[in-house]
C-alpha positions as CSV (number, residue, x, y, z in Angstrom):
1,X,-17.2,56.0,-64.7
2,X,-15.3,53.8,-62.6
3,X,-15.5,50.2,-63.4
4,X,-18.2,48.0,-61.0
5,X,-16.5,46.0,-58.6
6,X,-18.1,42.8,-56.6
7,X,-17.3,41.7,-53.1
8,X,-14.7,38.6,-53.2
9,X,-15.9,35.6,-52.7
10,X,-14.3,33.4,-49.6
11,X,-14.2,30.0,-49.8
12,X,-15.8,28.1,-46.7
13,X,-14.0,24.8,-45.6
14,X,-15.8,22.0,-45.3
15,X,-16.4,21.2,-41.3
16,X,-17.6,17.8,-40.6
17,X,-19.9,17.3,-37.6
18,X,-18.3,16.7,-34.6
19,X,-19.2,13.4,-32.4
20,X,-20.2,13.5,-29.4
21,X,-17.9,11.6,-27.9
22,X,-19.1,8.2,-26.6
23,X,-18.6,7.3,-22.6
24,X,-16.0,4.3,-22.0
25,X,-17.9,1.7,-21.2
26,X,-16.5,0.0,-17.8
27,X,-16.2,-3.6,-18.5
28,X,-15.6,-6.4,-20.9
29,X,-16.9,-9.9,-20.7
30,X,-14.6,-12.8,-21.2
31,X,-13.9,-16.2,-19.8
32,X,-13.9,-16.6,-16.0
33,X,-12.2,-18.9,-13.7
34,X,-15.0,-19.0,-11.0
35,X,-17.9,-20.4,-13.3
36,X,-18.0,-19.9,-17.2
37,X,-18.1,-16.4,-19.0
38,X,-17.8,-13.4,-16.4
39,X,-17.7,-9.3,-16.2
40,X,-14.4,-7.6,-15.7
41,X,-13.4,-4.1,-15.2
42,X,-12.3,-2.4,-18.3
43,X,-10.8,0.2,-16.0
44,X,-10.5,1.1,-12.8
45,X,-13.6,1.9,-10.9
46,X,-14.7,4.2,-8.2
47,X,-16.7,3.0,-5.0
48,X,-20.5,3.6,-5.5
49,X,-20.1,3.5,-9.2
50,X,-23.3,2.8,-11.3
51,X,-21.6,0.1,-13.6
52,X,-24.3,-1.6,-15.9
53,X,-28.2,-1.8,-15.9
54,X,-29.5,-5.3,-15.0
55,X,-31.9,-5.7,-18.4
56,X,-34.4,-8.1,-19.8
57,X,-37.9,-9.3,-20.1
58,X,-40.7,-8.4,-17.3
59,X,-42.4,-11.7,-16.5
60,X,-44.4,-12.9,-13.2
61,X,-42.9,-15.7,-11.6
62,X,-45.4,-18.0,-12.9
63,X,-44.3,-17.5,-16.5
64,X,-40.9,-17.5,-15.9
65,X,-40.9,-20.8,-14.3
66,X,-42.5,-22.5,-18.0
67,X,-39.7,-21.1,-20.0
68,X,-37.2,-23.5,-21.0
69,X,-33.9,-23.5,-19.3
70,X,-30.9,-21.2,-20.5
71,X,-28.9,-23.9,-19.9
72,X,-30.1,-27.9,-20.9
73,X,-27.5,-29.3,-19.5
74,X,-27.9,-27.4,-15.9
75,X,-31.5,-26.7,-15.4
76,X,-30.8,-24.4,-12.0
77,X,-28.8,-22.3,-13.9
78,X,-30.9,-19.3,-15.6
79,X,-31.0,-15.5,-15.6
80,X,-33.5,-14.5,-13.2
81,X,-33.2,-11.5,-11.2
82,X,-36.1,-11.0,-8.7
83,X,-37.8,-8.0,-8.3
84,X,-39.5,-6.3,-5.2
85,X,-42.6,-6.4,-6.7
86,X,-42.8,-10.2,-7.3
87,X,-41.9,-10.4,-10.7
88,X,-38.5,-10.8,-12.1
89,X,-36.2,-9.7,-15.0
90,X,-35.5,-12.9,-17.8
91,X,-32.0,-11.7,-18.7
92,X,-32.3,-14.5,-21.5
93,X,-34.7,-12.6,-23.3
94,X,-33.6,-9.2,-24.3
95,X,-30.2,-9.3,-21.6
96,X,-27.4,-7.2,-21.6
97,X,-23.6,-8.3,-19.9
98,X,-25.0,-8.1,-16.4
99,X,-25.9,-11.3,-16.8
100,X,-22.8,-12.8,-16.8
101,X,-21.8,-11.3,-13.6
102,X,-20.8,-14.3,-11.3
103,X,-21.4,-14.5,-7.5
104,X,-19.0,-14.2,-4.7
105,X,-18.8,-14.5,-1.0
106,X,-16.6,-11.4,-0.9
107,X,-18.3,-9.4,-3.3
108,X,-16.8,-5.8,-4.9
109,X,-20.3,-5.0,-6.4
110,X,-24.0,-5.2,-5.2
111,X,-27.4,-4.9,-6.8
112,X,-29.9,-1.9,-6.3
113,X,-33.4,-2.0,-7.5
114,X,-34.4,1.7,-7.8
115,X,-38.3,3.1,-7.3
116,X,-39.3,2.8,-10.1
117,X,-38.0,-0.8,-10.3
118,X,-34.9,-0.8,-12.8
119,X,-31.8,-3.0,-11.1
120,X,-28.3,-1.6,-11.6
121,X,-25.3,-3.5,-10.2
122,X,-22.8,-0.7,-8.2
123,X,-19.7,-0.5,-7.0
124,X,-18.8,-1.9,-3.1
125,X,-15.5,-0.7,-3.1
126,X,-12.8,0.9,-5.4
127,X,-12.0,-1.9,-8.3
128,X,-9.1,-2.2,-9.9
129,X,-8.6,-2.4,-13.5
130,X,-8.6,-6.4,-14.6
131,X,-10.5,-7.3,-11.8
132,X,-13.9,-9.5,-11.8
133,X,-17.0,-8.3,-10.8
134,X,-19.2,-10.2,-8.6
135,X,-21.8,-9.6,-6.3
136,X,-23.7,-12.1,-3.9
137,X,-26.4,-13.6,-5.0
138,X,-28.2,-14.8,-1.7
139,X,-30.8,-16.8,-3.3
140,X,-33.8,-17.4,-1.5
141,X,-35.3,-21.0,-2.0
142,X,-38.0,-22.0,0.7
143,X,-38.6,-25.6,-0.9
144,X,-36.4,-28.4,0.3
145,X,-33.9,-29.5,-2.0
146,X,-32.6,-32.9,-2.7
147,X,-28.4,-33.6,-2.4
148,X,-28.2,-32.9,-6.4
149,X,-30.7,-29.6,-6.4
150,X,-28.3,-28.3,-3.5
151,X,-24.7,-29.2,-5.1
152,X,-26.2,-27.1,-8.2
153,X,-26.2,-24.1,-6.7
154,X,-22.4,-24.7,-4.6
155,X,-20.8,-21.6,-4.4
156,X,-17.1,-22.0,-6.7
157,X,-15.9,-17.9,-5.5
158,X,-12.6,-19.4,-3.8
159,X,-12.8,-16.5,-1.0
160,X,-11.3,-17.4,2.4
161,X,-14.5,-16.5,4.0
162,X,-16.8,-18.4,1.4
163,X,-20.1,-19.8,2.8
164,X,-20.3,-22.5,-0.4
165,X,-23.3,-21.9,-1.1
166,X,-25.1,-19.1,-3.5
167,X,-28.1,-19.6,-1.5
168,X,-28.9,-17.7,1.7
169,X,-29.1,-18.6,5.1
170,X,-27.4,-19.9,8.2
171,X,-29.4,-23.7,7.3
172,X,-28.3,-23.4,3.8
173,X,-24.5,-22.1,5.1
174,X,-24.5,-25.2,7.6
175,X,-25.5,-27.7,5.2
176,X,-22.4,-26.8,2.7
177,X,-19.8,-26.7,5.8
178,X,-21.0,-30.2,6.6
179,X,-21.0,-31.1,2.3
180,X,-17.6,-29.4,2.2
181,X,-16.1,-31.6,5.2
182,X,-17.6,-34.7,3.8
183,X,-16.0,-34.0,0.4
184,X,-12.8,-33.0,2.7
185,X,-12.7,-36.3,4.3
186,X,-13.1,-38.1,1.2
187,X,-10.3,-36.2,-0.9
188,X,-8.1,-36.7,1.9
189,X,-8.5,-40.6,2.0
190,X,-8.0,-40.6,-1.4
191,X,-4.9,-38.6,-1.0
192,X,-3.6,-41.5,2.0
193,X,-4.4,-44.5,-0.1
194,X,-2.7,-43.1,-3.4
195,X,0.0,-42.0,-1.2
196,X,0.3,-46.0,0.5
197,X,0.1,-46.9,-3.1
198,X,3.1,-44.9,-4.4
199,X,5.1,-46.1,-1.2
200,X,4.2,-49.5,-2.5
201,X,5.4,-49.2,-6.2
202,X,8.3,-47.6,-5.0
203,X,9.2,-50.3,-2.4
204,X,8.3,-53.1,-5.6
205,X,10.9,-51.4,-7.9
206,X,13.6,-51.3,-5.0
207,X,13.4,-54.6,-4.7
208,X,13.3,-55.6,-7.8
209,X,16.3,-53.9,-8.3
210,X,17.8,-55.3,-5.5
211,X,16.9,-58.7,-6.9
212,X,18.0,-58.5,-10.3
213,X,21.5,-56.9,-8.9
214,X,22.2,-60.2,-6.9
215,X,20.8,-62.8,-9.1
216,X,23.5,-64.5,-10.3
217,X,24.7,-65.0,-14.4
């Protein structure tokens, strides 16, 4: 009687689970030159790109107003992002990067509230790896500001076509041309007297070379 045989055993190799692989996220936060930390492309980015959700806390205008200022040392500067419904988003509470996006005059990016009220900040225009993105902020302020509460919210973008001003408006646009050629006129007087004073110094030294030349020994 032949001997009883069992079926080989195969050995199964250990598969580890496979990750889904995460998306590359499209920007990185670092130091900016217009105005403190900003949002840069991490790569290259295609025109109408959805790049980052605008998140934070829902709050009614009301609210949002008592809250203490993100920043104590510039109390205009906070993370509120109106919303069409009269509310706003506190990026201060509960934020992601989008709210270190600055503002510019010549924006790459814009903001789009969606129907069922979520923001997301897109794409204008192809961007190029490096680059910062900015969108414009056109802030709407009805009250009437003081000289300080309007230098607060000067516009820093450096674009040739820059209005200097984050807020919206042509009386808000003609009030920094006539700041901007004020401060013009005053750097540039600045410029002529330390420029009369250098001519000065220099005609001093010439003639107290001259002087100590001839002098006799």
């Amino acid at each position: 009687m032949p001997a009883k045989s069992s079926p080989a055993k195969t050995r199964r190799a250990k598969t580890r689970p496979v990750k889904a692989k995460q998306p590359r996220r499209l920007y990185s936060v670092r130091n900016s030159a217009i105005h403190g930390r900003g949002v840069f492309a991490a790569a290259a980015i295609a025109k109408g790109t959805r790049i980052v959700e605008y998140r934070g806390e829902r709050v009614d205008w009301d609210d949002a107003v008592q809250r203490p200022d993100s920043d104590p040392d510039n109390p205009f500067h906070t993370f509120f992002f109106s919303l069409d419904d009269g509310r706003v988003i506190d990026a201060n509470v509960g934020g992601n990067a989008a709210r270190w996006i600055n503002h510019s005059c010549a924006p790459n990016c814009e903001s789009d509230e969606t129907d069922d009220g979520l923001v997301y900040i897109l794409a204008l225009r192809n961007i190029a790896k490096g680059e910062e993105l900015a969108y414009d902020y056109r802030l709407k302020i009805d009250d009437k500001l003081t000289k300080k509460e309007f230098a607060a919210f000067t516009c820093r973008c450096g674009a040739p076509e820059c209005r200097g001003t984050m807020l919206a408006g042509k009386k808000h646009k003609r009030r920094a041309k006539k700041a901007r050629a004020k401060v013009a006129k005053k750097d540039a007087k600045q410029a002529r007297m330390a420029d009369r004073q250098s001519r000065e110094a220099e005609r001093l030294a010439q003639h107290h070379a001259h002087a100590a030349r001839t002098a006799p020994r």
